[in-house]
C-alpha positions in Angstrom: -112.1 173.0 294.6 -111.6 174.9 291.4 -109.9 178.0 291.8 -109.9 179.8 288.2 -111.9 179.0 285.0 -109.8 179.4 281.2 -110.8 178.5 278.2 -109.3 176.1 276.0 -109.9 175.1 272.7 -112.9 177.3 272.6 -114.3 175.1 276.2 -114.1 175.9 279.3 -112.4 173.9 282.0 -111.2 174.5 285.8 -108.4 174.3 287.0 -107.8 172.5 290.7 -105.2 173.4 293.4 -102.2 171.9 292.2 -99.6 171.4 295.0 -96.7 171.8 293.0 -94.0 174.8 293.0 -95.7 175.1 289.0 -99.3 174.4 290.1 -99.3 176.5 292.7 -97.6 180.0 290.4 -99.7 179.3 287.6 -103.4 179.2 289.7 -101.9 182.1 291.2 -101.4 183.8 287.6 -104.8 182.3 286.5 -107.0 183.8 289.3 -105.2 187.2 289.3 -104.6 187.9 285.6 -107.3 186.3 284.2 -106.3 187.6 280.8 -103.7 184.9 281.0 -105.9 182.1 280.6 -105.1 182.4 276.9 -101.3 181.7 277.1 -102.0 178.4 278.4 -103.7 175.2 277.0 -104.4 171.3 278.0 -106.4 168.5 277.1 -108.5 166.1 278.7 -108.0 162.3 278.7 -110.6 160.0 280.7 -110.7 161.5 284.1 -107.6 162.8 283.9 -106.4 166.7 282.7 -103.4 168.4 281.5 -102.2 171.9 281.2 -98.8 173.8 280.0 -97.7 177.4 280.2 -96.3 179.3 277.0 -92.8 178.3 278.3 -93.7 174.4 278.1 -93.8 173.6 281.9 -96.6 170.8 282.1 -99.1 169.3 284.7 -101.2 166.2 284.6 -103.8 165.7 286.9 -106.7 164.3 288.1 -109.5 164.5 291.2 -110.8 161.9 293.9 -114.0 163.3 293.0 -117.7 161.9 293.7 -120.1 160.4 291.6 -122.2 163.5 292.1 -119.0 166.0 291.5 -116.3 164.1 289.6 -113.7 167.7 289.8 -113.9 167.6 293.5 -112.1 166.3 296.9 -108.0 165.6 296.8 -106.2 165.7 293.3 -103.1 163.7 292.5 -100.7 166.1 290.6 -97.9 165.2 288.5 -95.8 168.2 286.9 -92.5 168.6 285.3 -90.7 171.3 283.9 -89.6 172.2 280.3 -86.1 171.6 281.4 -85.9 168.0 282.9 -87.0 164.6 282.7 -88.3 164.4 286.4 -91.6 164.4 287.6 -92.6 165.9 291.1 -95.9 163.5 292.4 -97.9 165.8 294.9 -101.0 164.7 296.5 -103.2 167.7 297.1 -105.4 167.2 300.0 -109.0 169.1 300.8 -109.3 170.0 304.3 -106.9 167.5 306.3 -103.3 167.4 307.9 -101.4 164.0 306.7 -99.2 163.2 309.8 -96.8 160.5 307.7 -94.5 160.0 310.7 -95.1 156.0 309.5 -95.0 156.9 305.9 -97.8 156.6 303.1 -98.8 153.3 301.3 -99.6 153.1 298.2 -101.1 150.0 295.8 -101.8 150.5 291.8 -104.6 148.3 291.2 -104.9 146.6 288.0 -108.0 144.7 286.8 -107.4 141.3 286.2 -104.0 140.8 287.4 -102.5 139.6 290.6 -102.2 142.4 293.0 -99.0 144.3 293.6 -97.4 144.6 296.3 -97.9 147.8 298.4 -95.0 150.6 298.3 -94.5 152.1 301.8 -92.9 155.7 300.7 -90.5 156.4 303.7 -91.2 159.9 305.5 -87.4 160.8 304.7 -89.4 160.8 300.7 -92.1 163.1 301.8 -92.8 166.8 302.5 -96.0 168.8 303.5 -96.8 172.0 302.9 -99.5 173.7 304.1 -100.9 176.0 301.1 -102.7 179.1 301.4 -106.6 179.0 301.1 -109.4 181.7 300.8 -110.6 183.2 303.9 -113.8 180.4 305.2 -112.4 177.8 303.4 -110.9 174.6 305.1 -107.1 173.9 305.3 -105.2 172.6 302.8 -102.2 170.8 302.2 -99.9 169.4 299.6 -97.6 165.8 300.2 -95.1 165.7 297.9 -93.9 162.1 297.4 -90.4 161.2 296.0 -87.8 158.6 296.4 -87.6 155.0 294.6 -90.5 153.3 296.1 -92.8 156.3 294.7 -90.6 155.7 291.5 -92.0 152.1 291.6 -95.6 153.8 292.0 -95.1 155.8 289.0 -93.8 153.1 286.7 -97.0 151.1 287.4 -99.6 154.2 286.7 -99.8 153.4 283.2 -101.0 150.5 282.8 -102.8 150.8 286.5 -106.7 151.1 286.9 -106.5 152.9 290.5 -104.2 154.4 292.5 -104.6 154.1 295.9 -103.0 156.3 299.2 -103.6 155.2 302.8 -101.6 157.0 305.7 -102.2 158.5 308.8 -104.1 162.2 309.5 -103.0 164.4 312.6 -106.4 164.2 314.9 -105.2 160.5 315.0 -107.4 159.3 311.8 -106.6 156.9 309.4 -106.7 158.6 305.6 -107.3 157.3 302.4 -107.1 158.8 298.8 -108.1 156.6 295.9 -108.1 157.7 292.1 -109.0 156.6 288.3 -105.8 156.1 286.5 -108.5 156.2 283.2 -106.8 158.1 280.8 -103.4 158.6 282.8 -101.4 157.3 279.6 -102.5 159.2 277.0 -102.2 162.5 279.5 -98.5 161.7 280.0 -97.8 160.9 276.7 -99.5 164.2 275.4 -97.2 166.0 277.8 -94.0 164.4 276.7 -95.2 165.3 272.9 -95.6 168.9 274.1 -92.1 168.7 275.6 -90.7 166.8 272.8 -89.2 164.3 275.9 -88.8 160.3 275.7 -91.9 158.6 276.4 -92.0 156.3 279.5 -90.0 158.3 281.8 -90.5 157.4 285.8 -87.5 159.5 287.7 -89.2 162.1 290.4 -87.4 165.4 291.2 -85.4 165.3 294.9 -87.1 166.9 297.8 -85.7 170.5 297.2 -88.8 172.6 296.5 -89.0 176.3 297.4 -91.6 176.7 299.7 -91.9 173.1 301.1 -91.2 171.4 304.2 -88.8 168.3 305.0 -90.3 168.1 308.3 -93.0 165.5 307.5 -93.5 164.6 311.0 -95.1 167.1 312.8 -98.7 168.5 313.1 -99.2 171.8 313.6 -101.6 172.2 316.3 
């Protein structure tokens, strides 16, 4: 899953596929110029990690994982730039094509309350993009997620317990992505100290990412 190592604070940590515009360039810098490494830095928080470049551009993030390999499976990425208050939400996804012609559902579960209702983010509030892989490795793709019901999603992360995707896959299958929100707040919170930003913020960056698609209904065969 993992495609650098860095060291940080003296430890060492991996870095996942992150489907953001930032992600992406900076995992791209990472395994290339490994000498790099040193000009970024993150924490961990629960099961969730962050990271920032020497310019301030920040990621929090955090894997689907398995008992046996918690840093494995999809990721849920949430990055924003030095410059603005908005988020971009990305769901990185290992091995499968999400066909979201009916959209993406998604619940934040939160233990010991009444459940919320489910937000159905419309496909006009989603793009794919397939992202480039190492040669024998299986496809990947990143869903980017914006729009106010995925606003609504992100208000509830922080005081969530699990975050929860279900949509549709393109060999006909239905797909689910669940994740830990353990550790979520604290993540975000570091990221707005690093950025010297207002706490609390829940606005997601438009649709208008180099490199991504607005055609969320097709499957490439």
């Amino acid at each position: 899953m993992g495609v650098s190592n860095f060291l940080s604070n003296g430890r060492r940590r991996q870095y996942p596929r992150l489907g953001s515009v930032f992600g992406a360039a900076l995992c791209a810098i990472l395994l290339h110029n490994p000498s790099h490494a040193q000009e970024h830095f993150g924490a961990s928080f629960g099961v969730w990690h962050t990271l920032c470049d020497a310019d301030l551009n920040c990621a929090a993030y955090t894997y689907a994982g398995t008992p046996e390999n918690p840093k494995s499976g999809h990721v849920f990425n949430l990055d924003r730039r030095a410059v603005t208050a908005a988020w971009t939400m990305s769901l990185w996804l290992d091995g499968i094509q999400p066909n979201v012609a009916y959209g993406v559902m998604a619940s934040v579960i939160r233990y010991g309350h009444d459940s919320e209702p489910i937000q159905t983010i419309e496909t006009a509030d989603l793009a794919v993009k397939q992202d480039q892989t190492e040669p024998g490795q299986p496809e990947a793709y990143t869903l980017f997620m914006t729009g106010p019901n995925a606003e609504i999603v992100m208000e509830r992360l922080r005081p969530g317990d699990i975050l929860d995707f279900e949509f549709g896959g393109c060999k006909d299958e239905f797909l689910s992505a669940t994740f830990l929100l353990d550790g979520v707040t604290a993540a975000l919170a570091w990221i707005d100290q690093q950025q010297k930003q207002p706490g609390g913020s829940v606005t997601l960056t438009p649709l208008a990412l180099d490199g991504t698609s607005r055609d969320a209904v097709s499957c490439v065969d």
